[in-house]
N, C-alpha and C positions, 0 to 999 in steps of 0.2 A: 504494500500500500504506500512504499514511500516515495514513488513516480507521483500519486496524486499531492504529496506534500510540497508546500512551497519551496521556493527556493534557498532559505535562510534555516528552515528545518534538514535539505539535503545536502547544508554545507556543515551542519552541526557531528562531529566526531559520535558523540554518544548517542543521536536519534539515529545517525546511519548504521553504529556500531549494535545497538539492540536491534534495530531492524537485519540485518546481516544476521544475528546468530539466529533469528525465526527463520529467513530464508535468504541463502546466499544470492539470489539476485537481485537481492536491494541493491546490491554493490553498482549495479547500472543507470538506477538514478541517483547514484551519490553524484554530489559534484566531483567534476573530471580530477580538482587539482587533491581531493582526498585518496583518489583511484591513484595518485600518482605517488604518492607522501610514504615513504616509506614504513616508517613508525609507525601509521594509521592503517598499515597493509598485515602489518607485522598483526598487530590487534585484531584484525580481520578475518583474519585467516585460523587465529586462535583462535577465534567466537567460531567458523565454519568454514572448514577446508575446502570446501569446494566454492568459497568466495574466490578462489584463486583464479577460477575460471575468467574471473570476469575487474579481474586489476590491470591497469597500465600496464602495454606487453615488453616493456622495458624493463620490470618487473618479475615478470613471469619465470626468469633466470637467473635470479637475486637468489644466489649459497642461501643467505638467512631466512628468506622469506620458505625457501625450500623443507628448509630443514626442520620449521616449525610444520610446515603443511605435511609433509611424509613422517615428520613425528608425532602429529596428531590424529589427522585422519588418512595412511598410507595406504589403508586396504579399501577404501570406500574411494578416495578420490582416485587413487591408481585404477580402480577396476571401472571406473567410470569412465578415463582416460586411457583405457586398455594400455596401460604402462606395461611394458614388459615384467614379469612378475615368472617365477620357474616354476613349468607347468608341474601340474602331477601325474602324476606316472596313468595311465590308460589300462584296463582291464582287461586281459584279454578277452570277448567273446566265447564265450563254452563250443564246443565242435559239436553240431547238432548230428544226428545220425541222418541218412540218408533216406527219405521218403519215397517206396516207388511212386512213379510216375510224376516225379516234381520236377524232371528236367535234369538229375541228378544222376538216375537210375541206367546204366548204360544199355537195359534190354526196353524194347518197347512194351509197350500195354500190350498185353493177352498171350509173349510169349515168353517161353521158358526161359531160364537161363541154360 
């Protein structure tokens, strides 16, 4: 809701900073020069890792801002951003046994082996 708020409300640190940990895209009607503030990204991003989406992409590569965001929310904002993450191992499929006549079976329908 904070796109309908004025503009002296979306330059405010703390009315952006509550609205941000309800829903990380308040971050887009925050005013631009808070999206770019490093300190206020840092805060940000601690309220809701996936504010990071949407901060100055000057930013986006900032060690600090990094490292609070994969240290807080790693597995939700990485999986959301399909980050490379080491898969888990695959199961194999059980070997089903052979079905006549599934396409499987190498004698046709009706005759013998």
């Amino acid at each position: 809701a904070l796109e309908f708020a004025s503009k002296e409300l979306r330059r405010d640190p703390q009315v952006v900073l509550a609205a941000v940990a309800n829903d990380a895209r308040a971050m887009l009607a925050a005013d631009a020069r808070l999206r770019k503030d490093k300190r206020f990204v840092l805060l940000a991003v601690e309220q809701n890792s996936f504010a990071m989406d949407y901060v100055d992409k000057d930013l986006k590569s900032d060690p600090d801002i990094l490292r609070v965001v994969l240290g807080k929310g790693a597995s939700a904002w990485a999986a959301k951003k399909r980050v490379a993450t080491p898969p888990t191992p695959a199961k194999q499929a059980p070997t089903l046994p052979r079905v006549f006549g599934s396409g499987g079976d190498p004698a046709p329908l009706g005759q013998a082996r």
